[in-house]
C-alpha positions in Angstrom: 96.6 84.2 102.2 99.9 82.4 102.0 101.7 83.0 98.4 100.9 79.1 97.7 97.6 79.1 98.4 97.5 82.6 96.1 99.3 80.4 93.4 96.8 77.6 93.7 94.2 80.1 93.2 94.8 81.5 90.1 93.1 81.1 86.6 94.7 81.3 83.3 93.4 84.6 83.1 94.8 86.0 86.4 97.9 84.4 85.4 98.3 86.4 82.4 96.8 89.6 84.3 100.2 89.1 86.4 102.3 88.9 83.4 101.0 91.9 82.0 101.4 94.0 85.0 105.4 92.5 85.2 105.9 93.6 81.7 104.1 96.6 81.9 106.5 97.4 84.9 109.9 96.1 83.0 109.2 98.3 80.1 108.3 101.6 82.4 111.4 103.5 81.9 111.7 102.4 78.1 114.5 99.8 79.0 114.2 96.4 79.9 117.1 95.3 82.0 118.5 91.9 82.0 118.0 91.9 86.1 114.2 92.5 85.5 114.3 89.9 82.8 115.7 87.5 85.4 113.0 88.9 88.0 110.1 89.0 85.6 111.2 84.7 85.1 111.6 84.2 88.5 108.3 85.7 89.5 106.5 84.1 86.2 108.0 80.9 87.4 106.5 81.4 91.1 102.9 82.4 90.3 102.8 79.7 87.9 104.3 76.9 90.8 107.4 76.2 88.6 104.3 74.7 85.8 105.4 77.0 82.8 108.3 76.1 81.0 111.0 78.8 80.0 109.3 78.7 76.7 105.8 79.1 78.0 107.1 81.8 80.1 108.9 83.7 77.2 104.9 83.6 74.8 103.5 84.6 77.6 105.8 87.6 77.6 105.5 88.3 74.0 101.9 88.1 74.0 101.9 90.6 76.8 104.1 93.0 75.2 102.0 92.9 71.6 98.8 93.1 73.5 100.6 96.5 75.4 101.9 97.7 72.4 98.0 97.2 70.7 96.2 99.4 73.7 97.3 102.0 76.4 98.6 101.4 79.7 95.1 102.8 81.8 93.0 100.2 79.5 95.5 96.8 80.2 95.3 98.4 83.6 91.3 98.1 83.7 91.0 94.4 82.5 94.1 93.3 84.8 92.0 95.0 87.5 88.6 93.1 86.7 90.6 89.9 86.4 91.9 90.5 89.8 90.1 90.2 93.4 92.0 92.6 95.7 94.2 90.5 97.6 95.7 89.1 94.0 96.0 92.9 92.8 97.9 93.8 96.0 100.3 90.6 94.9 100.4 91.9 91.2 101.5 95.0 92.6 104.3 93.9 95.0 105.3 91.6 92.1 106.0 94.4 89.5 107.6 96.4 92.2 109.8 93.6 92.5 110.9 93.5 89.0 110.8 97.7 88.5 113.7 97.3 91.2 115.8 94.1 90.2 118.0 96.1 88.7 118.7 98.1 92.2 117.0 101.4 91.4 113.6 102.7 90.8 113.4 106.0 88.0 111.4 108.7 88.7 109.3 106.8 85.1 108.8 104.0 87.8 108.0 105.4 90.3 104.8 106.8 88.4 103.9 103.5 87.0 103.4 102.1 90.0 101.5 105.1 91.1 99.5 104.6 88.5 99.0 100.8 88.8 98.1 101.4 92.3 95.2 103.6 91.6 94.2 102.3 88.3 94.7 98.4 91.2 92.6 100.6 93.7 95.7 100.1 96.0 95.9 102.9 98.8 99.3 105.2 98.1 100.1 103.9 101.4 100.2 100.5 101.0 102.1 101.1 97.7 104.8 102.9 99.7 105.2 100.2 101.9 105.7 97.3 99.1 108.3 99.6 97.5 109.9 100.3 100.9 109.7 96.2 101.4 111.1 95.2 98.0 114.0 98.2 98.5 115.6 96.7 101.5 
């Protein structure tokens, strides 16, 4: 599935499942870098076909972050998994990778989150090594 026709795909619900698992991933080592702000707009503006302003964008962000800060990490991981078929969780996965590394390092905090998302995704360890090893080069 090309990325547009993933794009085309998605519900409002799937959206947002994709925002949660970017700011889950920004916020994983406690501090939220200005490159993985960038990255976390950049990919909110891709997934979303360039539809959601910067505004949009930034409430769907805060309403991410106060609906993380209102449950654990396993249970937003469980309701972005049922709002996702596996093809679209693999995506959600490379796409917090992408923003755990926009600021050119991945913390050993990280490196457990997306451990975690990629069991709690039902994404092999393998396949999650090879997205990190993707978005590293």
């Amino acid at each position: 599935m090309s990325e547009l026709e993933f794009i085309q795909q998605l519900t409002d619900t799937q959206t947002n499942a994709l925002i949660d698992v970017m700011v889950l991933a920004a916020e994983a080592d406690g501090d939220v870098s200005s490159e993985e702000l960038a990255e976390l707009a950049r990919n909110i503006s891709r997934v979303t076909n360039g539809a959601v302003s910067r505004e949009q964008a930034q409430a769907g962000v805060d309403t991410a972050r106060a609906a993380l800060a209102a449950s654990d990490r396993s249970a937003r991981l469980r309701r972005v998994r049922e709002a996702l078929a596996p093809a679209q969780r693999r995506h959600a996965l490379l796409l917090a990778i992408q923003v755990i590394g926009a600021d050119g390092r991945i913390r050993t905090s990280e490196r457990e989150l997306i451990l975690q998302m990629a069991e709690a995704l039902e994404i092999d360890g393998e396949t999650a090594a090879d997205l990190v090893r993707a978005v590293a080069r």
